[in-house]
LOLOLO-327749 format. One record per residue: residue in one letter; z, x, y of N, C-alpha, C, CB in turn. Coordinates in nm, 4 decimals. Glycine has a CB too. Layout:
N
> A/Z/X/Y/Z/X/Y/Z/X/Y/Z/X/Y $
...
***
This chain:
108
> X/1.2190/-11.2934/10.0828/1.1512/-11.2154/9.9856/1.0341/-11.1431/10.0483/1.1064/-11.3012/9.8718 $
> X/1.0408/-11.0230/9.9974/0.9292/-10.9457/10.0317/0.8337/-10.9474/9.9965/0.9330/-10.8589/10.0261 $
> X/0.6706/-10.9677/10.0389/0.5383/-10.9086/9.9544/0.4583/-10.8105/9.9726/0.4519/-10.9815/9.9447 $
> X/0.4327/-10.7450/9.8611/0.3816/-10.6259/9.8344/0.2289/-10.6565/9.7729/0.4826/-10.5472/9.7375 $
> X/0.1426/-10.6183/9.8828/0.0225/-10.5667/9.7751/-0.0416/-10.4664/9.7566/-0.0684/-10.6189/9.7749 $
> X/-0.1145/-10.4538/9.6795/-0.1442/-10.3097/9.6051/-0.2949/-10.3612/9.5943/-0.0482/-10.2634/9.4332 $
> X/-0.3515/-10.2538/9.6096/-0.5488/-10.2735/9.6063/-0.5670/-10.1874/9.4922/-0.6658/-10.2004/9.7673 $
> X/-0.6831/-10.3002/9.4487/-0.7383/-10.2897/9.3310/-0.8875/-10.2647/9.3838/-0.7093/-10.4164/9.2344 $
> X/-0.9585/-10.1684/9.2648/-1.0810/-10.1843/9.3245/-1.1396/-10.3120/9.2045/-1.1744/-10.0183/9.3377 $
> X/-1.2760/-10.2804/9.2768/-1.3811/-10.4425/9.2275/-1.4001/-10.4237/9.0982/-1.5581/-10.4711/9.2988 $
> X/-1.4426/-10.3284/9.0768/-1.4529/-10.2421/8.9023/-1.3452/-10.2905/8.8131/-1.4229/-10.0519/8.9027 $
> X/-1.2253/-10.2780/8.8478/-1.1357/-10.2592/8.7561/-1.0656/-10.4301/8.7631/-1.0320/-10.1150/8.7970 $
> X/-1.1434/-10.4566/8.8549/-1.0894/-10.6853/8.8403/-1.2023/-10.6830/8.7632/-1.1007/-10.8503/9.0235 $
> X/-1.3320/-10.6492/8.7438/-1.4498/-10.7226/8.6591/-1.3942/-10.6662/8.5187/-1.6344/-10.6710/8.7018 $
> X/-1.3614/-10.5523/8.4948/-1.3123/-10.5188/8.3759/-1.2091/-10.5984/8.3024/-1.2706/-10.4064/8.3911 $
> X/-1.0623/-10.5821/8.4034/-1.0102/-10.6896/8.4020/-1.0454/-10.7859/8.3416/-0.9985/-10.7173/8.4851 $
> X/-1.0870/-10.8894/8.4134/-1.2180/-11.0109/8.3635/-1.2672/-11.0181/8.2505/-1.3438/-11.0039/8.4256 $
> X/-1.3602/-10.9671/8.2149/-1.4260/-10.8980/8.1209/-1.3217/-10.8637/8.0072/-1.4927/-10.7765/8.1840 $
> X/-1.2107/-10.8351/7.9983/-1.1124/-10.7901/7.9075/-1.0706/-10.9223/7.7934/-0.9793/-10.7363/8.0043 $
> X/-1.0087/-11.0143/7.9775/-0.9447/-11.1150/7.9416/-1.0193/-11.2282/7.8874/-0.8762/-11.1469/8.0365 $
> X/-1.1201/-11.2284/7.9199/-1.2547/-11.3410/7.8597/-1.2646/-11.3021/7.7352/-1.4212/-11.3318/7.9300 $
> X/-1.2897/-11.2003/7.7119/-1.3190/-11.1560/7.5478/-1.2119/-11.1803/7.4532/-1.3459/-10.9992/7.5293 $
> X/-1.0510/-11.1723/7.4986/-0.9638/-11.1781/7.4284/-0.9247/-11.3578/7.4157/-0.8624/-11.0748/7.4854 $
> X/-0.9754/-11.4433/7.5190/-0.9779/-11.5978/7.4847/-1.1044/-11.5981/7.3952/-0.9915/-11.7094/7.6274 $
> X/-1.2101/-11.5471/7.4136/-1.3099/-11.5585/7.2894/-1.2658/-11.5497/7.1349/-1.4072/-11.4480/7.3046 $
> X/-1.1896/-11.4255/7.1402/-1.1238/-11.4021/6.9730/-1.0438/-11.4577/6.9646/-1.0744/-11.2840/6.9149 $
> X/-0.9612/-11.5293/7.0231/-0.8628/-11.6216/6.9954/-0.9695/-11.7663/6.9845/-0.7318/-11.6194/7.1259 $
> X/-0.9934/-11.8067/7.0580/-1.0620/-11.9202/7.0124/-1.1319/-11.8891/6.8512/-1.1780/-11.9556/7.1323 $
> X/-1.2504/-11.8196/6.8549/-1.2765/-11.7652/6.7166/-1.1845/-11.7902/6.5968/-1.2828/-11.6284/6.7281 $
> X/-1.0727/-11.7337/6.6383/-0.9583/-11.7091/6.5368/-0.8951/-11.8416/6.5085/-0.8451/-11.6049/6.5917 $
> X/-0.8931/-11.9289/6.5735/-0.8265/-12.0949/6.5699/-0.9691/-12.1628/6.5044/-0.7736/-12.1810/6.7675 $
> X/-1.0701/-12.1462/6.5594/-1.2084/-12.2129/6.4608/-1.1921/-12.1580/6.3351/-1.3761/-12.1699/6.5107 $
> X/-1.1886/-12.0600/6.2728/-1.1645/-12.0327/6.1697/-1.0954/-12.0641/6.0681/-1.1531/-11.9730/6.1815 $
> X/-0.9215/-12.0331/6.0974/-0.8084/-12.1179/6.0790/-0.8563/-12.2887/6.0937/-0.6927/-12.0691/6.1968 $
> X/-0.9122/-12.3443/6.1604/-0.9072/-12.4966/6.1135/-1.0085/-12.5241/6.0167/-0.9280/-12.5986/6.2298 $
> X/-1.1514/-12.4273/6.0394/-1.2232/-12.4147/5.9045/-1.1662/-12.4080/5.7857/-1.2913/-12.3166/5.8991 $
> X/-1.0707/-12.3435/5.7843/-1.0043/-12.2883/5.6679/-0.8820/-12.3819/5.6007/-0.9475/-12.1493/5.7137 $
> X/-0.7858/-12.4606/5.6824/-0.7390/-12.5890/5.6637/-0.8347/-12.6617/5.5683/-0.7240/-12.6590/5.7962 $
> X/-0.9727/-12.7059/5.6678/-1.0803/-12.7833/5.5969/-1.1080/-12.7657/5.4589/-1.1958/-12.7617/5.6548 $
> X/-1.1111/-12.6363/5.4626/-1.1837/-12.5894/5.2898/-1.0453/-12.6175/5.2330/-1.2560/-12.3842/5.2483 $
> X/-0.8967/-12.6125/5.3149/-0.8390/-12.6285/5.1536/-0.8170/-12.7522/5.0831/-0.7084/-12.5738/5.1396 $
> X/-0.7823/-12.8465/5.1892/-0.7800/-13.0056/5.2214/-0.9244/-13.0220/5.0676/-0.8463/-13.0621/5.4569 $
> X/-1.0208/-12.9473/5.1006/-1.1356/-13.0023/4.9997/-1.0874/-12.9406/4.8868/-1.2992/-12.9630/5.0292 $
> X/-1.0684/-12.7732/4.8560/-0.9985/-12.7572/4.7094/-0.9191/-12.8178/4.6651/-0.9459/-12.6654/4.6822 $
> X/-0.8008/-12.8766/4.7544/-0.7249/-12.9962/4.6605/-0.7265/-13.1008/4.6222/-0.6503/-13.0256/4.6753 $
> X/-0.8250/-13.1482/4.6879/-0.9116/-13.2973/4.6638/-0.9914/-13.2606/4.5407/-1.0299/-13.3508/4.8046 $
> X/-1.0488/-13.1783/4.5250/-1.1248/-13.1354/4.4331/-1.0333/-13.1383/4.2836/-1.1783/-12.9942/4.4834 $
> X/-0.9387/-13.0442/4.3092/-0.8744/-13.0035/4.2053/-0.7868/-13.1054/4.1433/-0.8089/-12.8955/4.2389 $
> X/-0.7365/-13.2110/4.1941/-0.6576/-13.3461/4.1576/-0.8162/-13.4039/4.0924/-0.5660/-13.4552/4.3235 $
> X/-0.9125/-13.4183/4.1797/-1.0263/-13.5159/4.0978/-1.0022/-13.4423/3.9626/-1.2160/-13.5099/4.1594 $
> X/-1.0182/-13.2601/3.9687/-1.0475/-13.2356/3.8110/-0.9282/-13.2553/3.7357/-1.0998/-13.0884/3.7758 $
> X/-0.8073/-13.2950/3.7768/-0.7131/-13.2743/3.6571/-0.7166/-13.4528/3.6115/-0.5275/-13.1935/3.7115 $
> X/-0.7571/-13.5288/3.6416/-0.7469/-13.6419/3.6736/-0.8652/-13.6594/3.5593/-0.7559/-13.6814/3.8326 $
> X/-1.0034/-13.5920/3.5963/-1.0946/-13.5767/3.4928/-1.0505/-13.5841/3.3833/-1.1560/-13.4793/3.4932 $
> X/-0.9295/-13.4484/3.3757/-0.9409/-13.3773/3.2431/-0.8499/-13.4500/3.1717/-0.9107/-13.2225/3.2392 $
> X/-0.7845/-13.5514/3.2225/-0.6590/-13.6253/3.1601/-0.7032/-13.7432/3.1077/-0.5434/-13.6578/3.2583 $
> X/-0.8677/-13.8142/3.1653/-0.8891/-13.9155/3.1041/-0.9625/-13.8321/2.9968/-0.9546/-14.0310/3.1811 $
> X/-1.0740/-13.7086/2.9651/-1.0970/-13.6789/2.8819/-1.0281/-13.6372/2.7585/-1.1461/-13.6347/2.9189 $
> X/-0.8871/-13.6136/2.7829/-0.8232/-13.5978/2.6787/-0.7965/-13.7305/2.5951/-0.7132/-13.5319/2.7166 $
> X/-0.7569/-13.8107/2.6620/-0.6905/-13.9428/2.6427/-0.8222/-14.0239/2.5089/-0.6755/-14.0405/2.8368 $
> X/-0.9651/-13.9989/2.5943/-1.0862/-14.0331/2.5160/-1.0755/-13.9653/2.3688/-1.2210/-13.9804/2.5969 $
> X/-1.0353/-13.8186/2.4225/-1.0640/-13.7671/2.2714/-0.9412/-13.8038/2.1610/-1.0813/-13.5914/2.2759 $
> X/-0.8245/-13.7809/2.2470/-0.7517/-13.8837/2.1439/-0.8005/-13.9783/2.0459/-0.6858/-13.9619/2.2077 $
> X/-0.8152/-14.0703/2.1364/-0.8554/-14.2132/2.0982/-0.9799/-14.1756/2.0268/-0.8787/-14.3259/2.2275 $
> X/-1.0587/-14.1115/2.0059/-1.1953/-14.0536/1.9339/-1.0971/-14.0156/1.8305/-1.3070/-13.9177/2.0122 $
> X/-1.0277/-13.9289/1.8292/-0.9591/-13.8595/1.6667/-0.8876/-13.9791/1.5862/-0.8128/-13.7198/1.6946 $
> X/-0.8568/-14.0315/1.6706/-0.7810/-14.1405/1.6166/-0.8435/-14.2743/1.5242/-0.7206/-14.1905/1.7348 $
> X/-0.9681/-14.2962/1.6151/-1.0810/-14.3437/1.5254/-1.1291/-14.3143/1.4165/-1.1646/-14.3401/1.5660 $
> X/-1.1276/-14.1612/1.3922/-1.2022/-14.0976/1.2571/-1.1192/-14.1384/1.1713/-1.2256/-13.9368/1.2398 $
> X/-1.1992/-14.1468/1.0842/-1.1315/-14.1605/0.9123/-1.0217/-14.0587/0.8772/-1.2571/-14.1272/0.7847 $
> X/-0.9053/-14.0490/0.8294/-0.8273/-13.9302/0.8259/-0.8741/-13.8409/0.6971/-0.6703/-13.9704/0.8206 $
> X/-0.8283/-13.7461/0.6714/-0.8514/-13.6743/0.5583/-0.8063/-13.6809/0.4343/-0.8327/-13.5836/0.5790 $
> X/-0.8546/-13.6901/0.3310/-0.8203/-13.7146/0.2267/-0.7795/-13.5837/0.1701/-0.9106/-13.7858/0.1661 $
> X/-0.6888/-13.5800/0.0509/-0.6933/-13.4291/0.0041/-0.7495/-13.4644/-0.1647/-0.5073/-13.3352/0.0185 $
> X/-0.8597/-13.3466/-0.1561/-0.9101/-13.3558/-0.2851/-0.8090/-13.3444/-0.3940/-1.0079/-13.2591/-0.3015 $
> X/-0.8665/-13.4180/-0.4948/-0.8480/-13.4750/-0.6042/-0.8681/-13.2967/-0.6952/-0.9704/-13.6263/-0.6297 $
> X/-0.7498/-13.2439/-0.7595/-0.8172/-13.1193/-0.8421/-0.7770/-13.1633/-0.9934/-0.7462/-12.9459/-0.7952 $
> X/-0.8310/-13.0964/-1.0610/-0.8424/-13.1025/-1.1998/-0.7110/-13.0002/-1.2231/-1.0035/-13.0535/-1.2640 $
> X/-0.6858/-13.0576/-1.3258/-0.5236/-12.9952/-1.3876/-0.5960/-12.8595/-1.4389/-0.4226/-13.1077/-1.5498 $
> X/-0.6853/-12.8516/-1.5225/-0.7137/-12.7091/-1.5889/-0.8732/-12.7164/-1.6057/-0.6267/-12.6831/-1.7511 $
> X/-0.9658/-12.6229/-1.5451/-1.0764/-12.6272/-1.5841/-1.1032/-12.5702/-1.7433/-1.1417/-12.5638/-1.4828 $
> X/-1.2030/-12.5856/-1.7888/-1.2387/-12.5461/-1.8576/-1.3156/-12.4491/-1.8782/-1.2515/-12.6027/-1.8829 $
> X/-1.3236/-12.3386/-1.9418/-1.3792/-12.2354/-1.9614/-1.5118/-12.2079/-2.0253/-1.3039/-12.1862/-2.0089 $
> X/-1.6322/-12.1953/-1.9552/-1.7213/-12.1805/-2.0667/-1.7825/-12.0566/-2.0558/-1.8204/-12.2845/-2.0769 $
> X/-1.8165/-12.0464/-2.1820/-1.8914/-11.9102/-2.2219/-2.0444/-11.9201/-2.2332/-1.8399/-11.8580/-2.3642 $
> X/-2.0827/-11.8252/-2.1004/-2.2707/-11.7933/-2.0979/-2.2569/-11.6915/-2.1553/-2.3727/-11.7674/-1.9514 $
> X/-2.3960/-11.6966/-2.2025/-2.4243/-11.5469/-2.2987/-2.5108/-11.5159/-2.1677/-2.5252/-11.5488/-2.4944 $
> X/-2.4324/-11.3910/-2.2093/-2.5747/-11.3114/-2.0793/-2.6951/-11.3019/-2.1978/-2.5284/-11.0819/-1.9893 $
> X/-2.8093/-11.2857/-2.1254/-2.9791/-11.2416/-2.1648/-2.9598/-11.1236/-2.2535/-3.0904/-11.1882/-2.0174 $
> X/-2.8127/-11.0408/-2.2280/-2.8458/-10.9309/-2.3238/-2.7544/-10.9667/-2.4837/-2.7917/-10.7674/-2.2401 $
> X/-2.6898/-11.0434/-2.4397/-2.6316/-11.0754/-2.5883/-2.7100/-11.1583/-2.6616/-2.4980/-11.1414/-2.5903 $
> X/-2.7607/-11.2544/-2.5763/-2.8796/-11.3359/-2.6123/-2.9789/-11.2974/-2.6987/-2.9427/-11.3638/-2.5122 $
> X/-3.0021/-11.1522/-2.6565/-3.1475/-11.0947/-2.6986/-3.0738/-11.0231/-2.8260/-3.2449/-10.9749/-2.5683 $
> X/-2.9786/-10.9956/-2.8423/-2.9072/-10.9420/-2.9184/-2.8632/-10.9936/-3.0216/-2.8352/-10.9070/-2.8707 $
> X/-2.8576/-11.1622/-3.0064/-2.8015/-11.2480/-3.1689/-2.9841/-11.2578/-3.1658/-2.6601/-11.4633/-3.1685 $
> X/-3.0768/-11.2570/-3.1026/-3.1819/-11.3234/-3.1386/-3.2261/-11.1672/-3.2274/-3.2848/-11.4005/-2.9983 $
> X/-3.2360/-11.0723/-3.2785/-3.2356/-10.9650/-3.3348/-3.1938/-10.9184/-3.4425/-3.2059/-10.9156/-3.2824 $
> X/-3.0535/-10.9591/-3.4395/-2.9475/-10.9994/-3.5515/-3.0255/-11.0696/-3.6695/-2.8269/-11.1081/-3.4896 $
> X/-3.0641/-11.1810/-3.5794/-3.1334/-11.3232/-3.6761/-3.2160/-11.3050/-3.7344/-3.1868/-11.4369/-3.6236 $
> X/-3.3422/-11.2149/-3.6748/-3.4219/-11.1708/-3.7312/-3.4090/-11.0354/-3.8404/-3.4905/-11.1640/-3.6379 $
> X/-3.3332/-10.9143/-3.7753/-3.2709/-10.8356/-3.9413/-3.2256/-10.9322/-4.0898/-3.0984/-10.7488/-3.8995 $
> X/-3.1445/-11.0529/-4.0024/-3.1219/-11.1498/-4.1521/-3.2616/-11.2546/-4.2114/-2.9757/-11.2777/-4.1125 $
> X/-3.3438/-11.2721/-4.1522/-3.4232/-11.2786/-4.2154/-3.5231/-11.2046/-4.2868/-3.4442/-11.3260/-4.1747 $
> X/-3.5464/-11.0360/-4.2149/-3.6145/-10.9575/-4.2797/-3.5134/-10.9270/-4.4359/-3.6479/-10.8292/-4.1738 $
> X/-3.3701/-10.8889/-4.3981/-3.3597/-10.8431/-4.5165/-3.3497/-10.9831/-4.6288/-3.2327/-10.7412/-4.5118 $
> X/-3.3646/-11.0981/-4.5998/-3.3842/-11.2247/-4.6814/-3.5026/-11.2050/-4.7585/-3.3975/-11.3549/-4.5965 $
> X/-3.5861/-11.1790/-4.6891/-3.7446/-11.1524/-4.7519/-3.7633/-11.0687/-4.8495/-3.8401/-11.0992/-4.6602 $
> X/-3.6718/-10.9753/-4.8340/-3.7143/-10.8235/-4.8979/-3.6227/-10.8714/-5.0375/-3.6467/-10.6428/-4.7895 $
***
């Protein structure tokens, strides 16, 4: 087998360099992140089972709370009310007027 080399200048290996360092930087970056991000979900679902778990004994309580109360009765109604008659103030004032013409013309 044959070898071949080819010259590079110094510039373009530090660049090089320089290229390839930066691109293990964002990759690393990018994997910290991603396992950050695992982390947070691992906690939303821990979270979210605690709340349904919450919300299942709170139901269960309120059950058992309704269940305690007294139930409802249904009122008792009257077969037929009865009807009564107010005099309004103006009919009022009106037999009281009456009463008095029958006594004036009594007098006379």
């Amino acid at each position: 087998m044959e070898s071949r080399h080819i010259r590079i200048n110094y510039e373009d290996i530090l660049i090089g360099k320089k290229s390839l360092l930066s691109a293990e930087m964002d990759i690393l970056q990018i994997i910290k992140r991603i396992r950050n991000y695992k982390i947070l979900r691992q906690k939303e679902s821990s979270l979210k089972n605690k709340l349904r778990t919450q919300l299942v004994s709170v139901r269960s309580k309120t059950t058992i709370m309704q269940k305690s109360f007294p139930q409802d009765q249904p009122m008792l109604r009257h077969k037929k009310r009865k009807e009564i008659k107010i005099q309004t103030p103006s009919s009022d004032i009106q037999n009281e007027i009456e009463e008095i013409r029958k006594r004036l013309s009594s007098l006379q």
